[in-house]
MINUTOR-278815 format. One record per residue (C-alpha): residue number from 1; chain; x, y, z. Coordinates in steps of 0.05 Angstrom, whole numbers. Example, Ala and Ser with C-alpha at 12.3 -4.5 7.8 and 13.67 -1.06 7.14 Angstrom:
residues 2
NUSE   nr  kette       X       Y       Z
NUSE    1      A     246     -90     156
NUSE    2      A     273     -21     143
//
This chain:
residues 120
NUSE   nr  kette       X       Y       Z
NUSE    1      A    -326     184    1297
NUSE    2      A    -378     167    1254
NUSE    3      A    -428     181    1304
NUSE    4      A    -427     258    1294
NUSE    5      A    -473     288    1237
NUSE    6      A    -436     295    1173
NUSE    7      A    -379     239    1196
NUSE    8      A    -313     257    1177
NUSE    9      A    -331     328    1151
NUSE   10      A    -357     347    1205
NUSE   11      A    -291     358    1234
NUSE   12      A    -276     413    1196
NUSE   13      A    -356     447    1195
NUSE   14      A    -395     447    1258
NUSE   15      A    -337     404    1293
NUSE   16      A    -284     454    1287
NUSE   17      A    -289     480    1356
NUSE   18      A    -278     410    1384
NUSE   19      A    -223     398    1335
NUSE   20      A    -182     457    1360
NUSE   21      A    -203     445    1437
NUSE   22      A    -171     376    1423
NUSE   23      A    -111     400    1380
NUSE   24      A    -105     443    1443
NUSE   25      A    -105     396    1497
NUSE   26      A    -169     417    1531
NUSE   27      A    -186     344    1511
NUSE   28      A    -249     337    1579
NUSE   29      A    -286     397    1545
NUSE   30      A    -282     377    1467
NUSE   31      A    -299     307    1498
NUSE   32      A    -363     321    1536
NUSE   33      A    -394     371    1488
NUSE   34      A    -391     320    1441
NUSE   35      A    -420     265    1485
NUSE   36      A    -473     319    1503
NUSE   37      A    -482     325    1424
NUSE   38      A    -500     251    1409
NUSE   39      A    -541     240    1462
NUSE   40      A    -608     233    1477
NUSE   41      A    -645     295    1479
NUSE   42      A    -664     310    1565
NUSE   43      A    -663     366    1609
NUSE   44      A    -598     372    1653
NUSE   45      A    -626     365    1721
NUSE   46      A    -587     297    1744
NUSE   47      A    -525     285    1768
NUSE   48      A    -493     216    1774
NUSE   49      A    -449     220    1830
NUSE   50      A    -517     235    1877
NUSE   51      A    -544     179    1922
NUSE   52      A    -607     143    1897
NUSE   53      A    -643     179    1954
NUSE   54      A    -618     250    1932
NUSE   55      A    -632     240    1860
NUSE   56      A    -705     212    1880
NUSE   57      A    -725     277    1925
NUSE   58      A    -689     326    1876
NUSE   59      A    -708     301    1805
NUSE   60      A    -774     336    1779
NUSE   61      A    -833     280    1753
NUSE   62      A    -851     301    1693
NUSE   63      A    -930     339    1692
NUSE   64      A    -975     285    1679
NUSE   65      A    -931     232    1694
NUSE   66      A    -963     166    1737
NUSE   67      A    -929     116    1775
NUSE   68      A    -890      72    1744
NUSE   69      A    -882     120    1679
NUSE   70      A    -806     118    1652
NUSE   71      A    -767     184    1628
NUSE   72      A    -696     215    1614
NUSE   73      A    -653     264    1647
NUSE   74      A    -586     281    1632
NUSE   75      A    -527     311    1666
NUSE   76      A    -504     357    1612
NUSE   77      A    -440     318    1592
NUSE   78      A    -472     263    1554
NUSE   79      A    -499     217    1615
NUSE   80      A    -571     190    1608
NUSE   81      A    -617     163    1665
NUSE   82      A    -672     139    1650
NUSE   83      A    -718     139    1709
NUSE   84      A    -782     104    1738
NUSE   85      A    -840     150    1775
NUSE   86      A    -846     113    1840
NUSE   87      A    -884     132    1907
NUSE   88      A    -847     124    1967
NUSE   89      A    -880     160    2029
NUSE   90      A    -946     192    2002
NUSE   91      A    -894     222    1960
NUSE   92      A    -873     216    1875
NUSE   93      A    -807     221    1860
NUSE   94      A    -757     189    1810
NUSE   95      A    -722     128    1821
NUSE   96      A    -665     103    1774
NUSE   97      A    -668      52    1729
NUSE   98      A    -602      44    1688
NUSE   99      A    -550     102    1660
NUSE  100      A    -510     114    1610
NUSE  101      A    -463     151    1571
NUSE  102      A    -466     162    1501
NUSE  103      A    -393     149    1484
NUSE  104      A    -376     101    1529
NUSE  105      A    -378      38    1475
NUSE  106      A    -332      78    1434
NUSE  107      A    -288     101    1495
NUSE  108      A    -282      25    1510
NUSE  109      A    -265      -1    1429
NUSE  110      A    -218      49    1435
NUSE  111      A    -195      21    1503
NUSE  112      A    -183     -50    1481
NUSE  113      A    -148     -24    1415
NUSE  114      A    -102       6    1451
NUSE  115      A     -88     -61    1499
NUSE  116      A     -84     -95    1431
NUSE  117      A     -33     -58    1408
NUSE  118      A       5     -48    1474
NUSE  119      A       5    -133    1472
NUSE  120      A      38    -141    1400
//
């Protein structure tokens, strides 16, 4: 995973708690502490199972922020949204632009690898 600092090395320095987590089987909470690692720095107020309504009300604007200003939350386990201040009501709140998470090109490589080899 050449996306975490240090590449391979890191493994065995900073890394070594997801290396044993893994080696373990406790494979969800090595994964998402590293997805949480990579990404985007942003507070963890967002979840990305809420409704667009939900997220909108709950979300905090930013101080200072104006209409149609963009920023990032995250969900704590390496999901970005990045989100648009928008007035619905007399009232600001954040509506959602686009999400992501920050190993999901490598989870899908790794996905069509596999099928690759599953095919030969």
């Amino acid at each position: 995973m050449s996306r975490v600092p240090g590449g391979k090395a890191w493994w065995s320095t900073d890394g070594k708690w997801a290396k044993e987590h893994l080696i373990a089987g406790k494979v969800d909470e090595a994964v998402y502490r590293i997805a949480e690692m990579v990404a985007e720095p942003a507070p963890d107020d967002w979840d990305p199972n809420w409704p667009e309504h939900k997220a909108f009300a709950l979300i905090s604007v930013p101080d200072g922020a104006a209409i149609g200003d963009e920023f990032v939350v995250g969900n704590g386990g390496g999901s970005r949204g990045r989100f648009r201040v928008e007035q619905r009501d007399g009232r600001l709140g954040a509506a959602l632009i686009n999400s992501s998470w920050s190993l999901g090109e490598l989870f899908e490589e790794a996905s069509a690898n596999a099928e690759f080899q599953l095919a030969t």
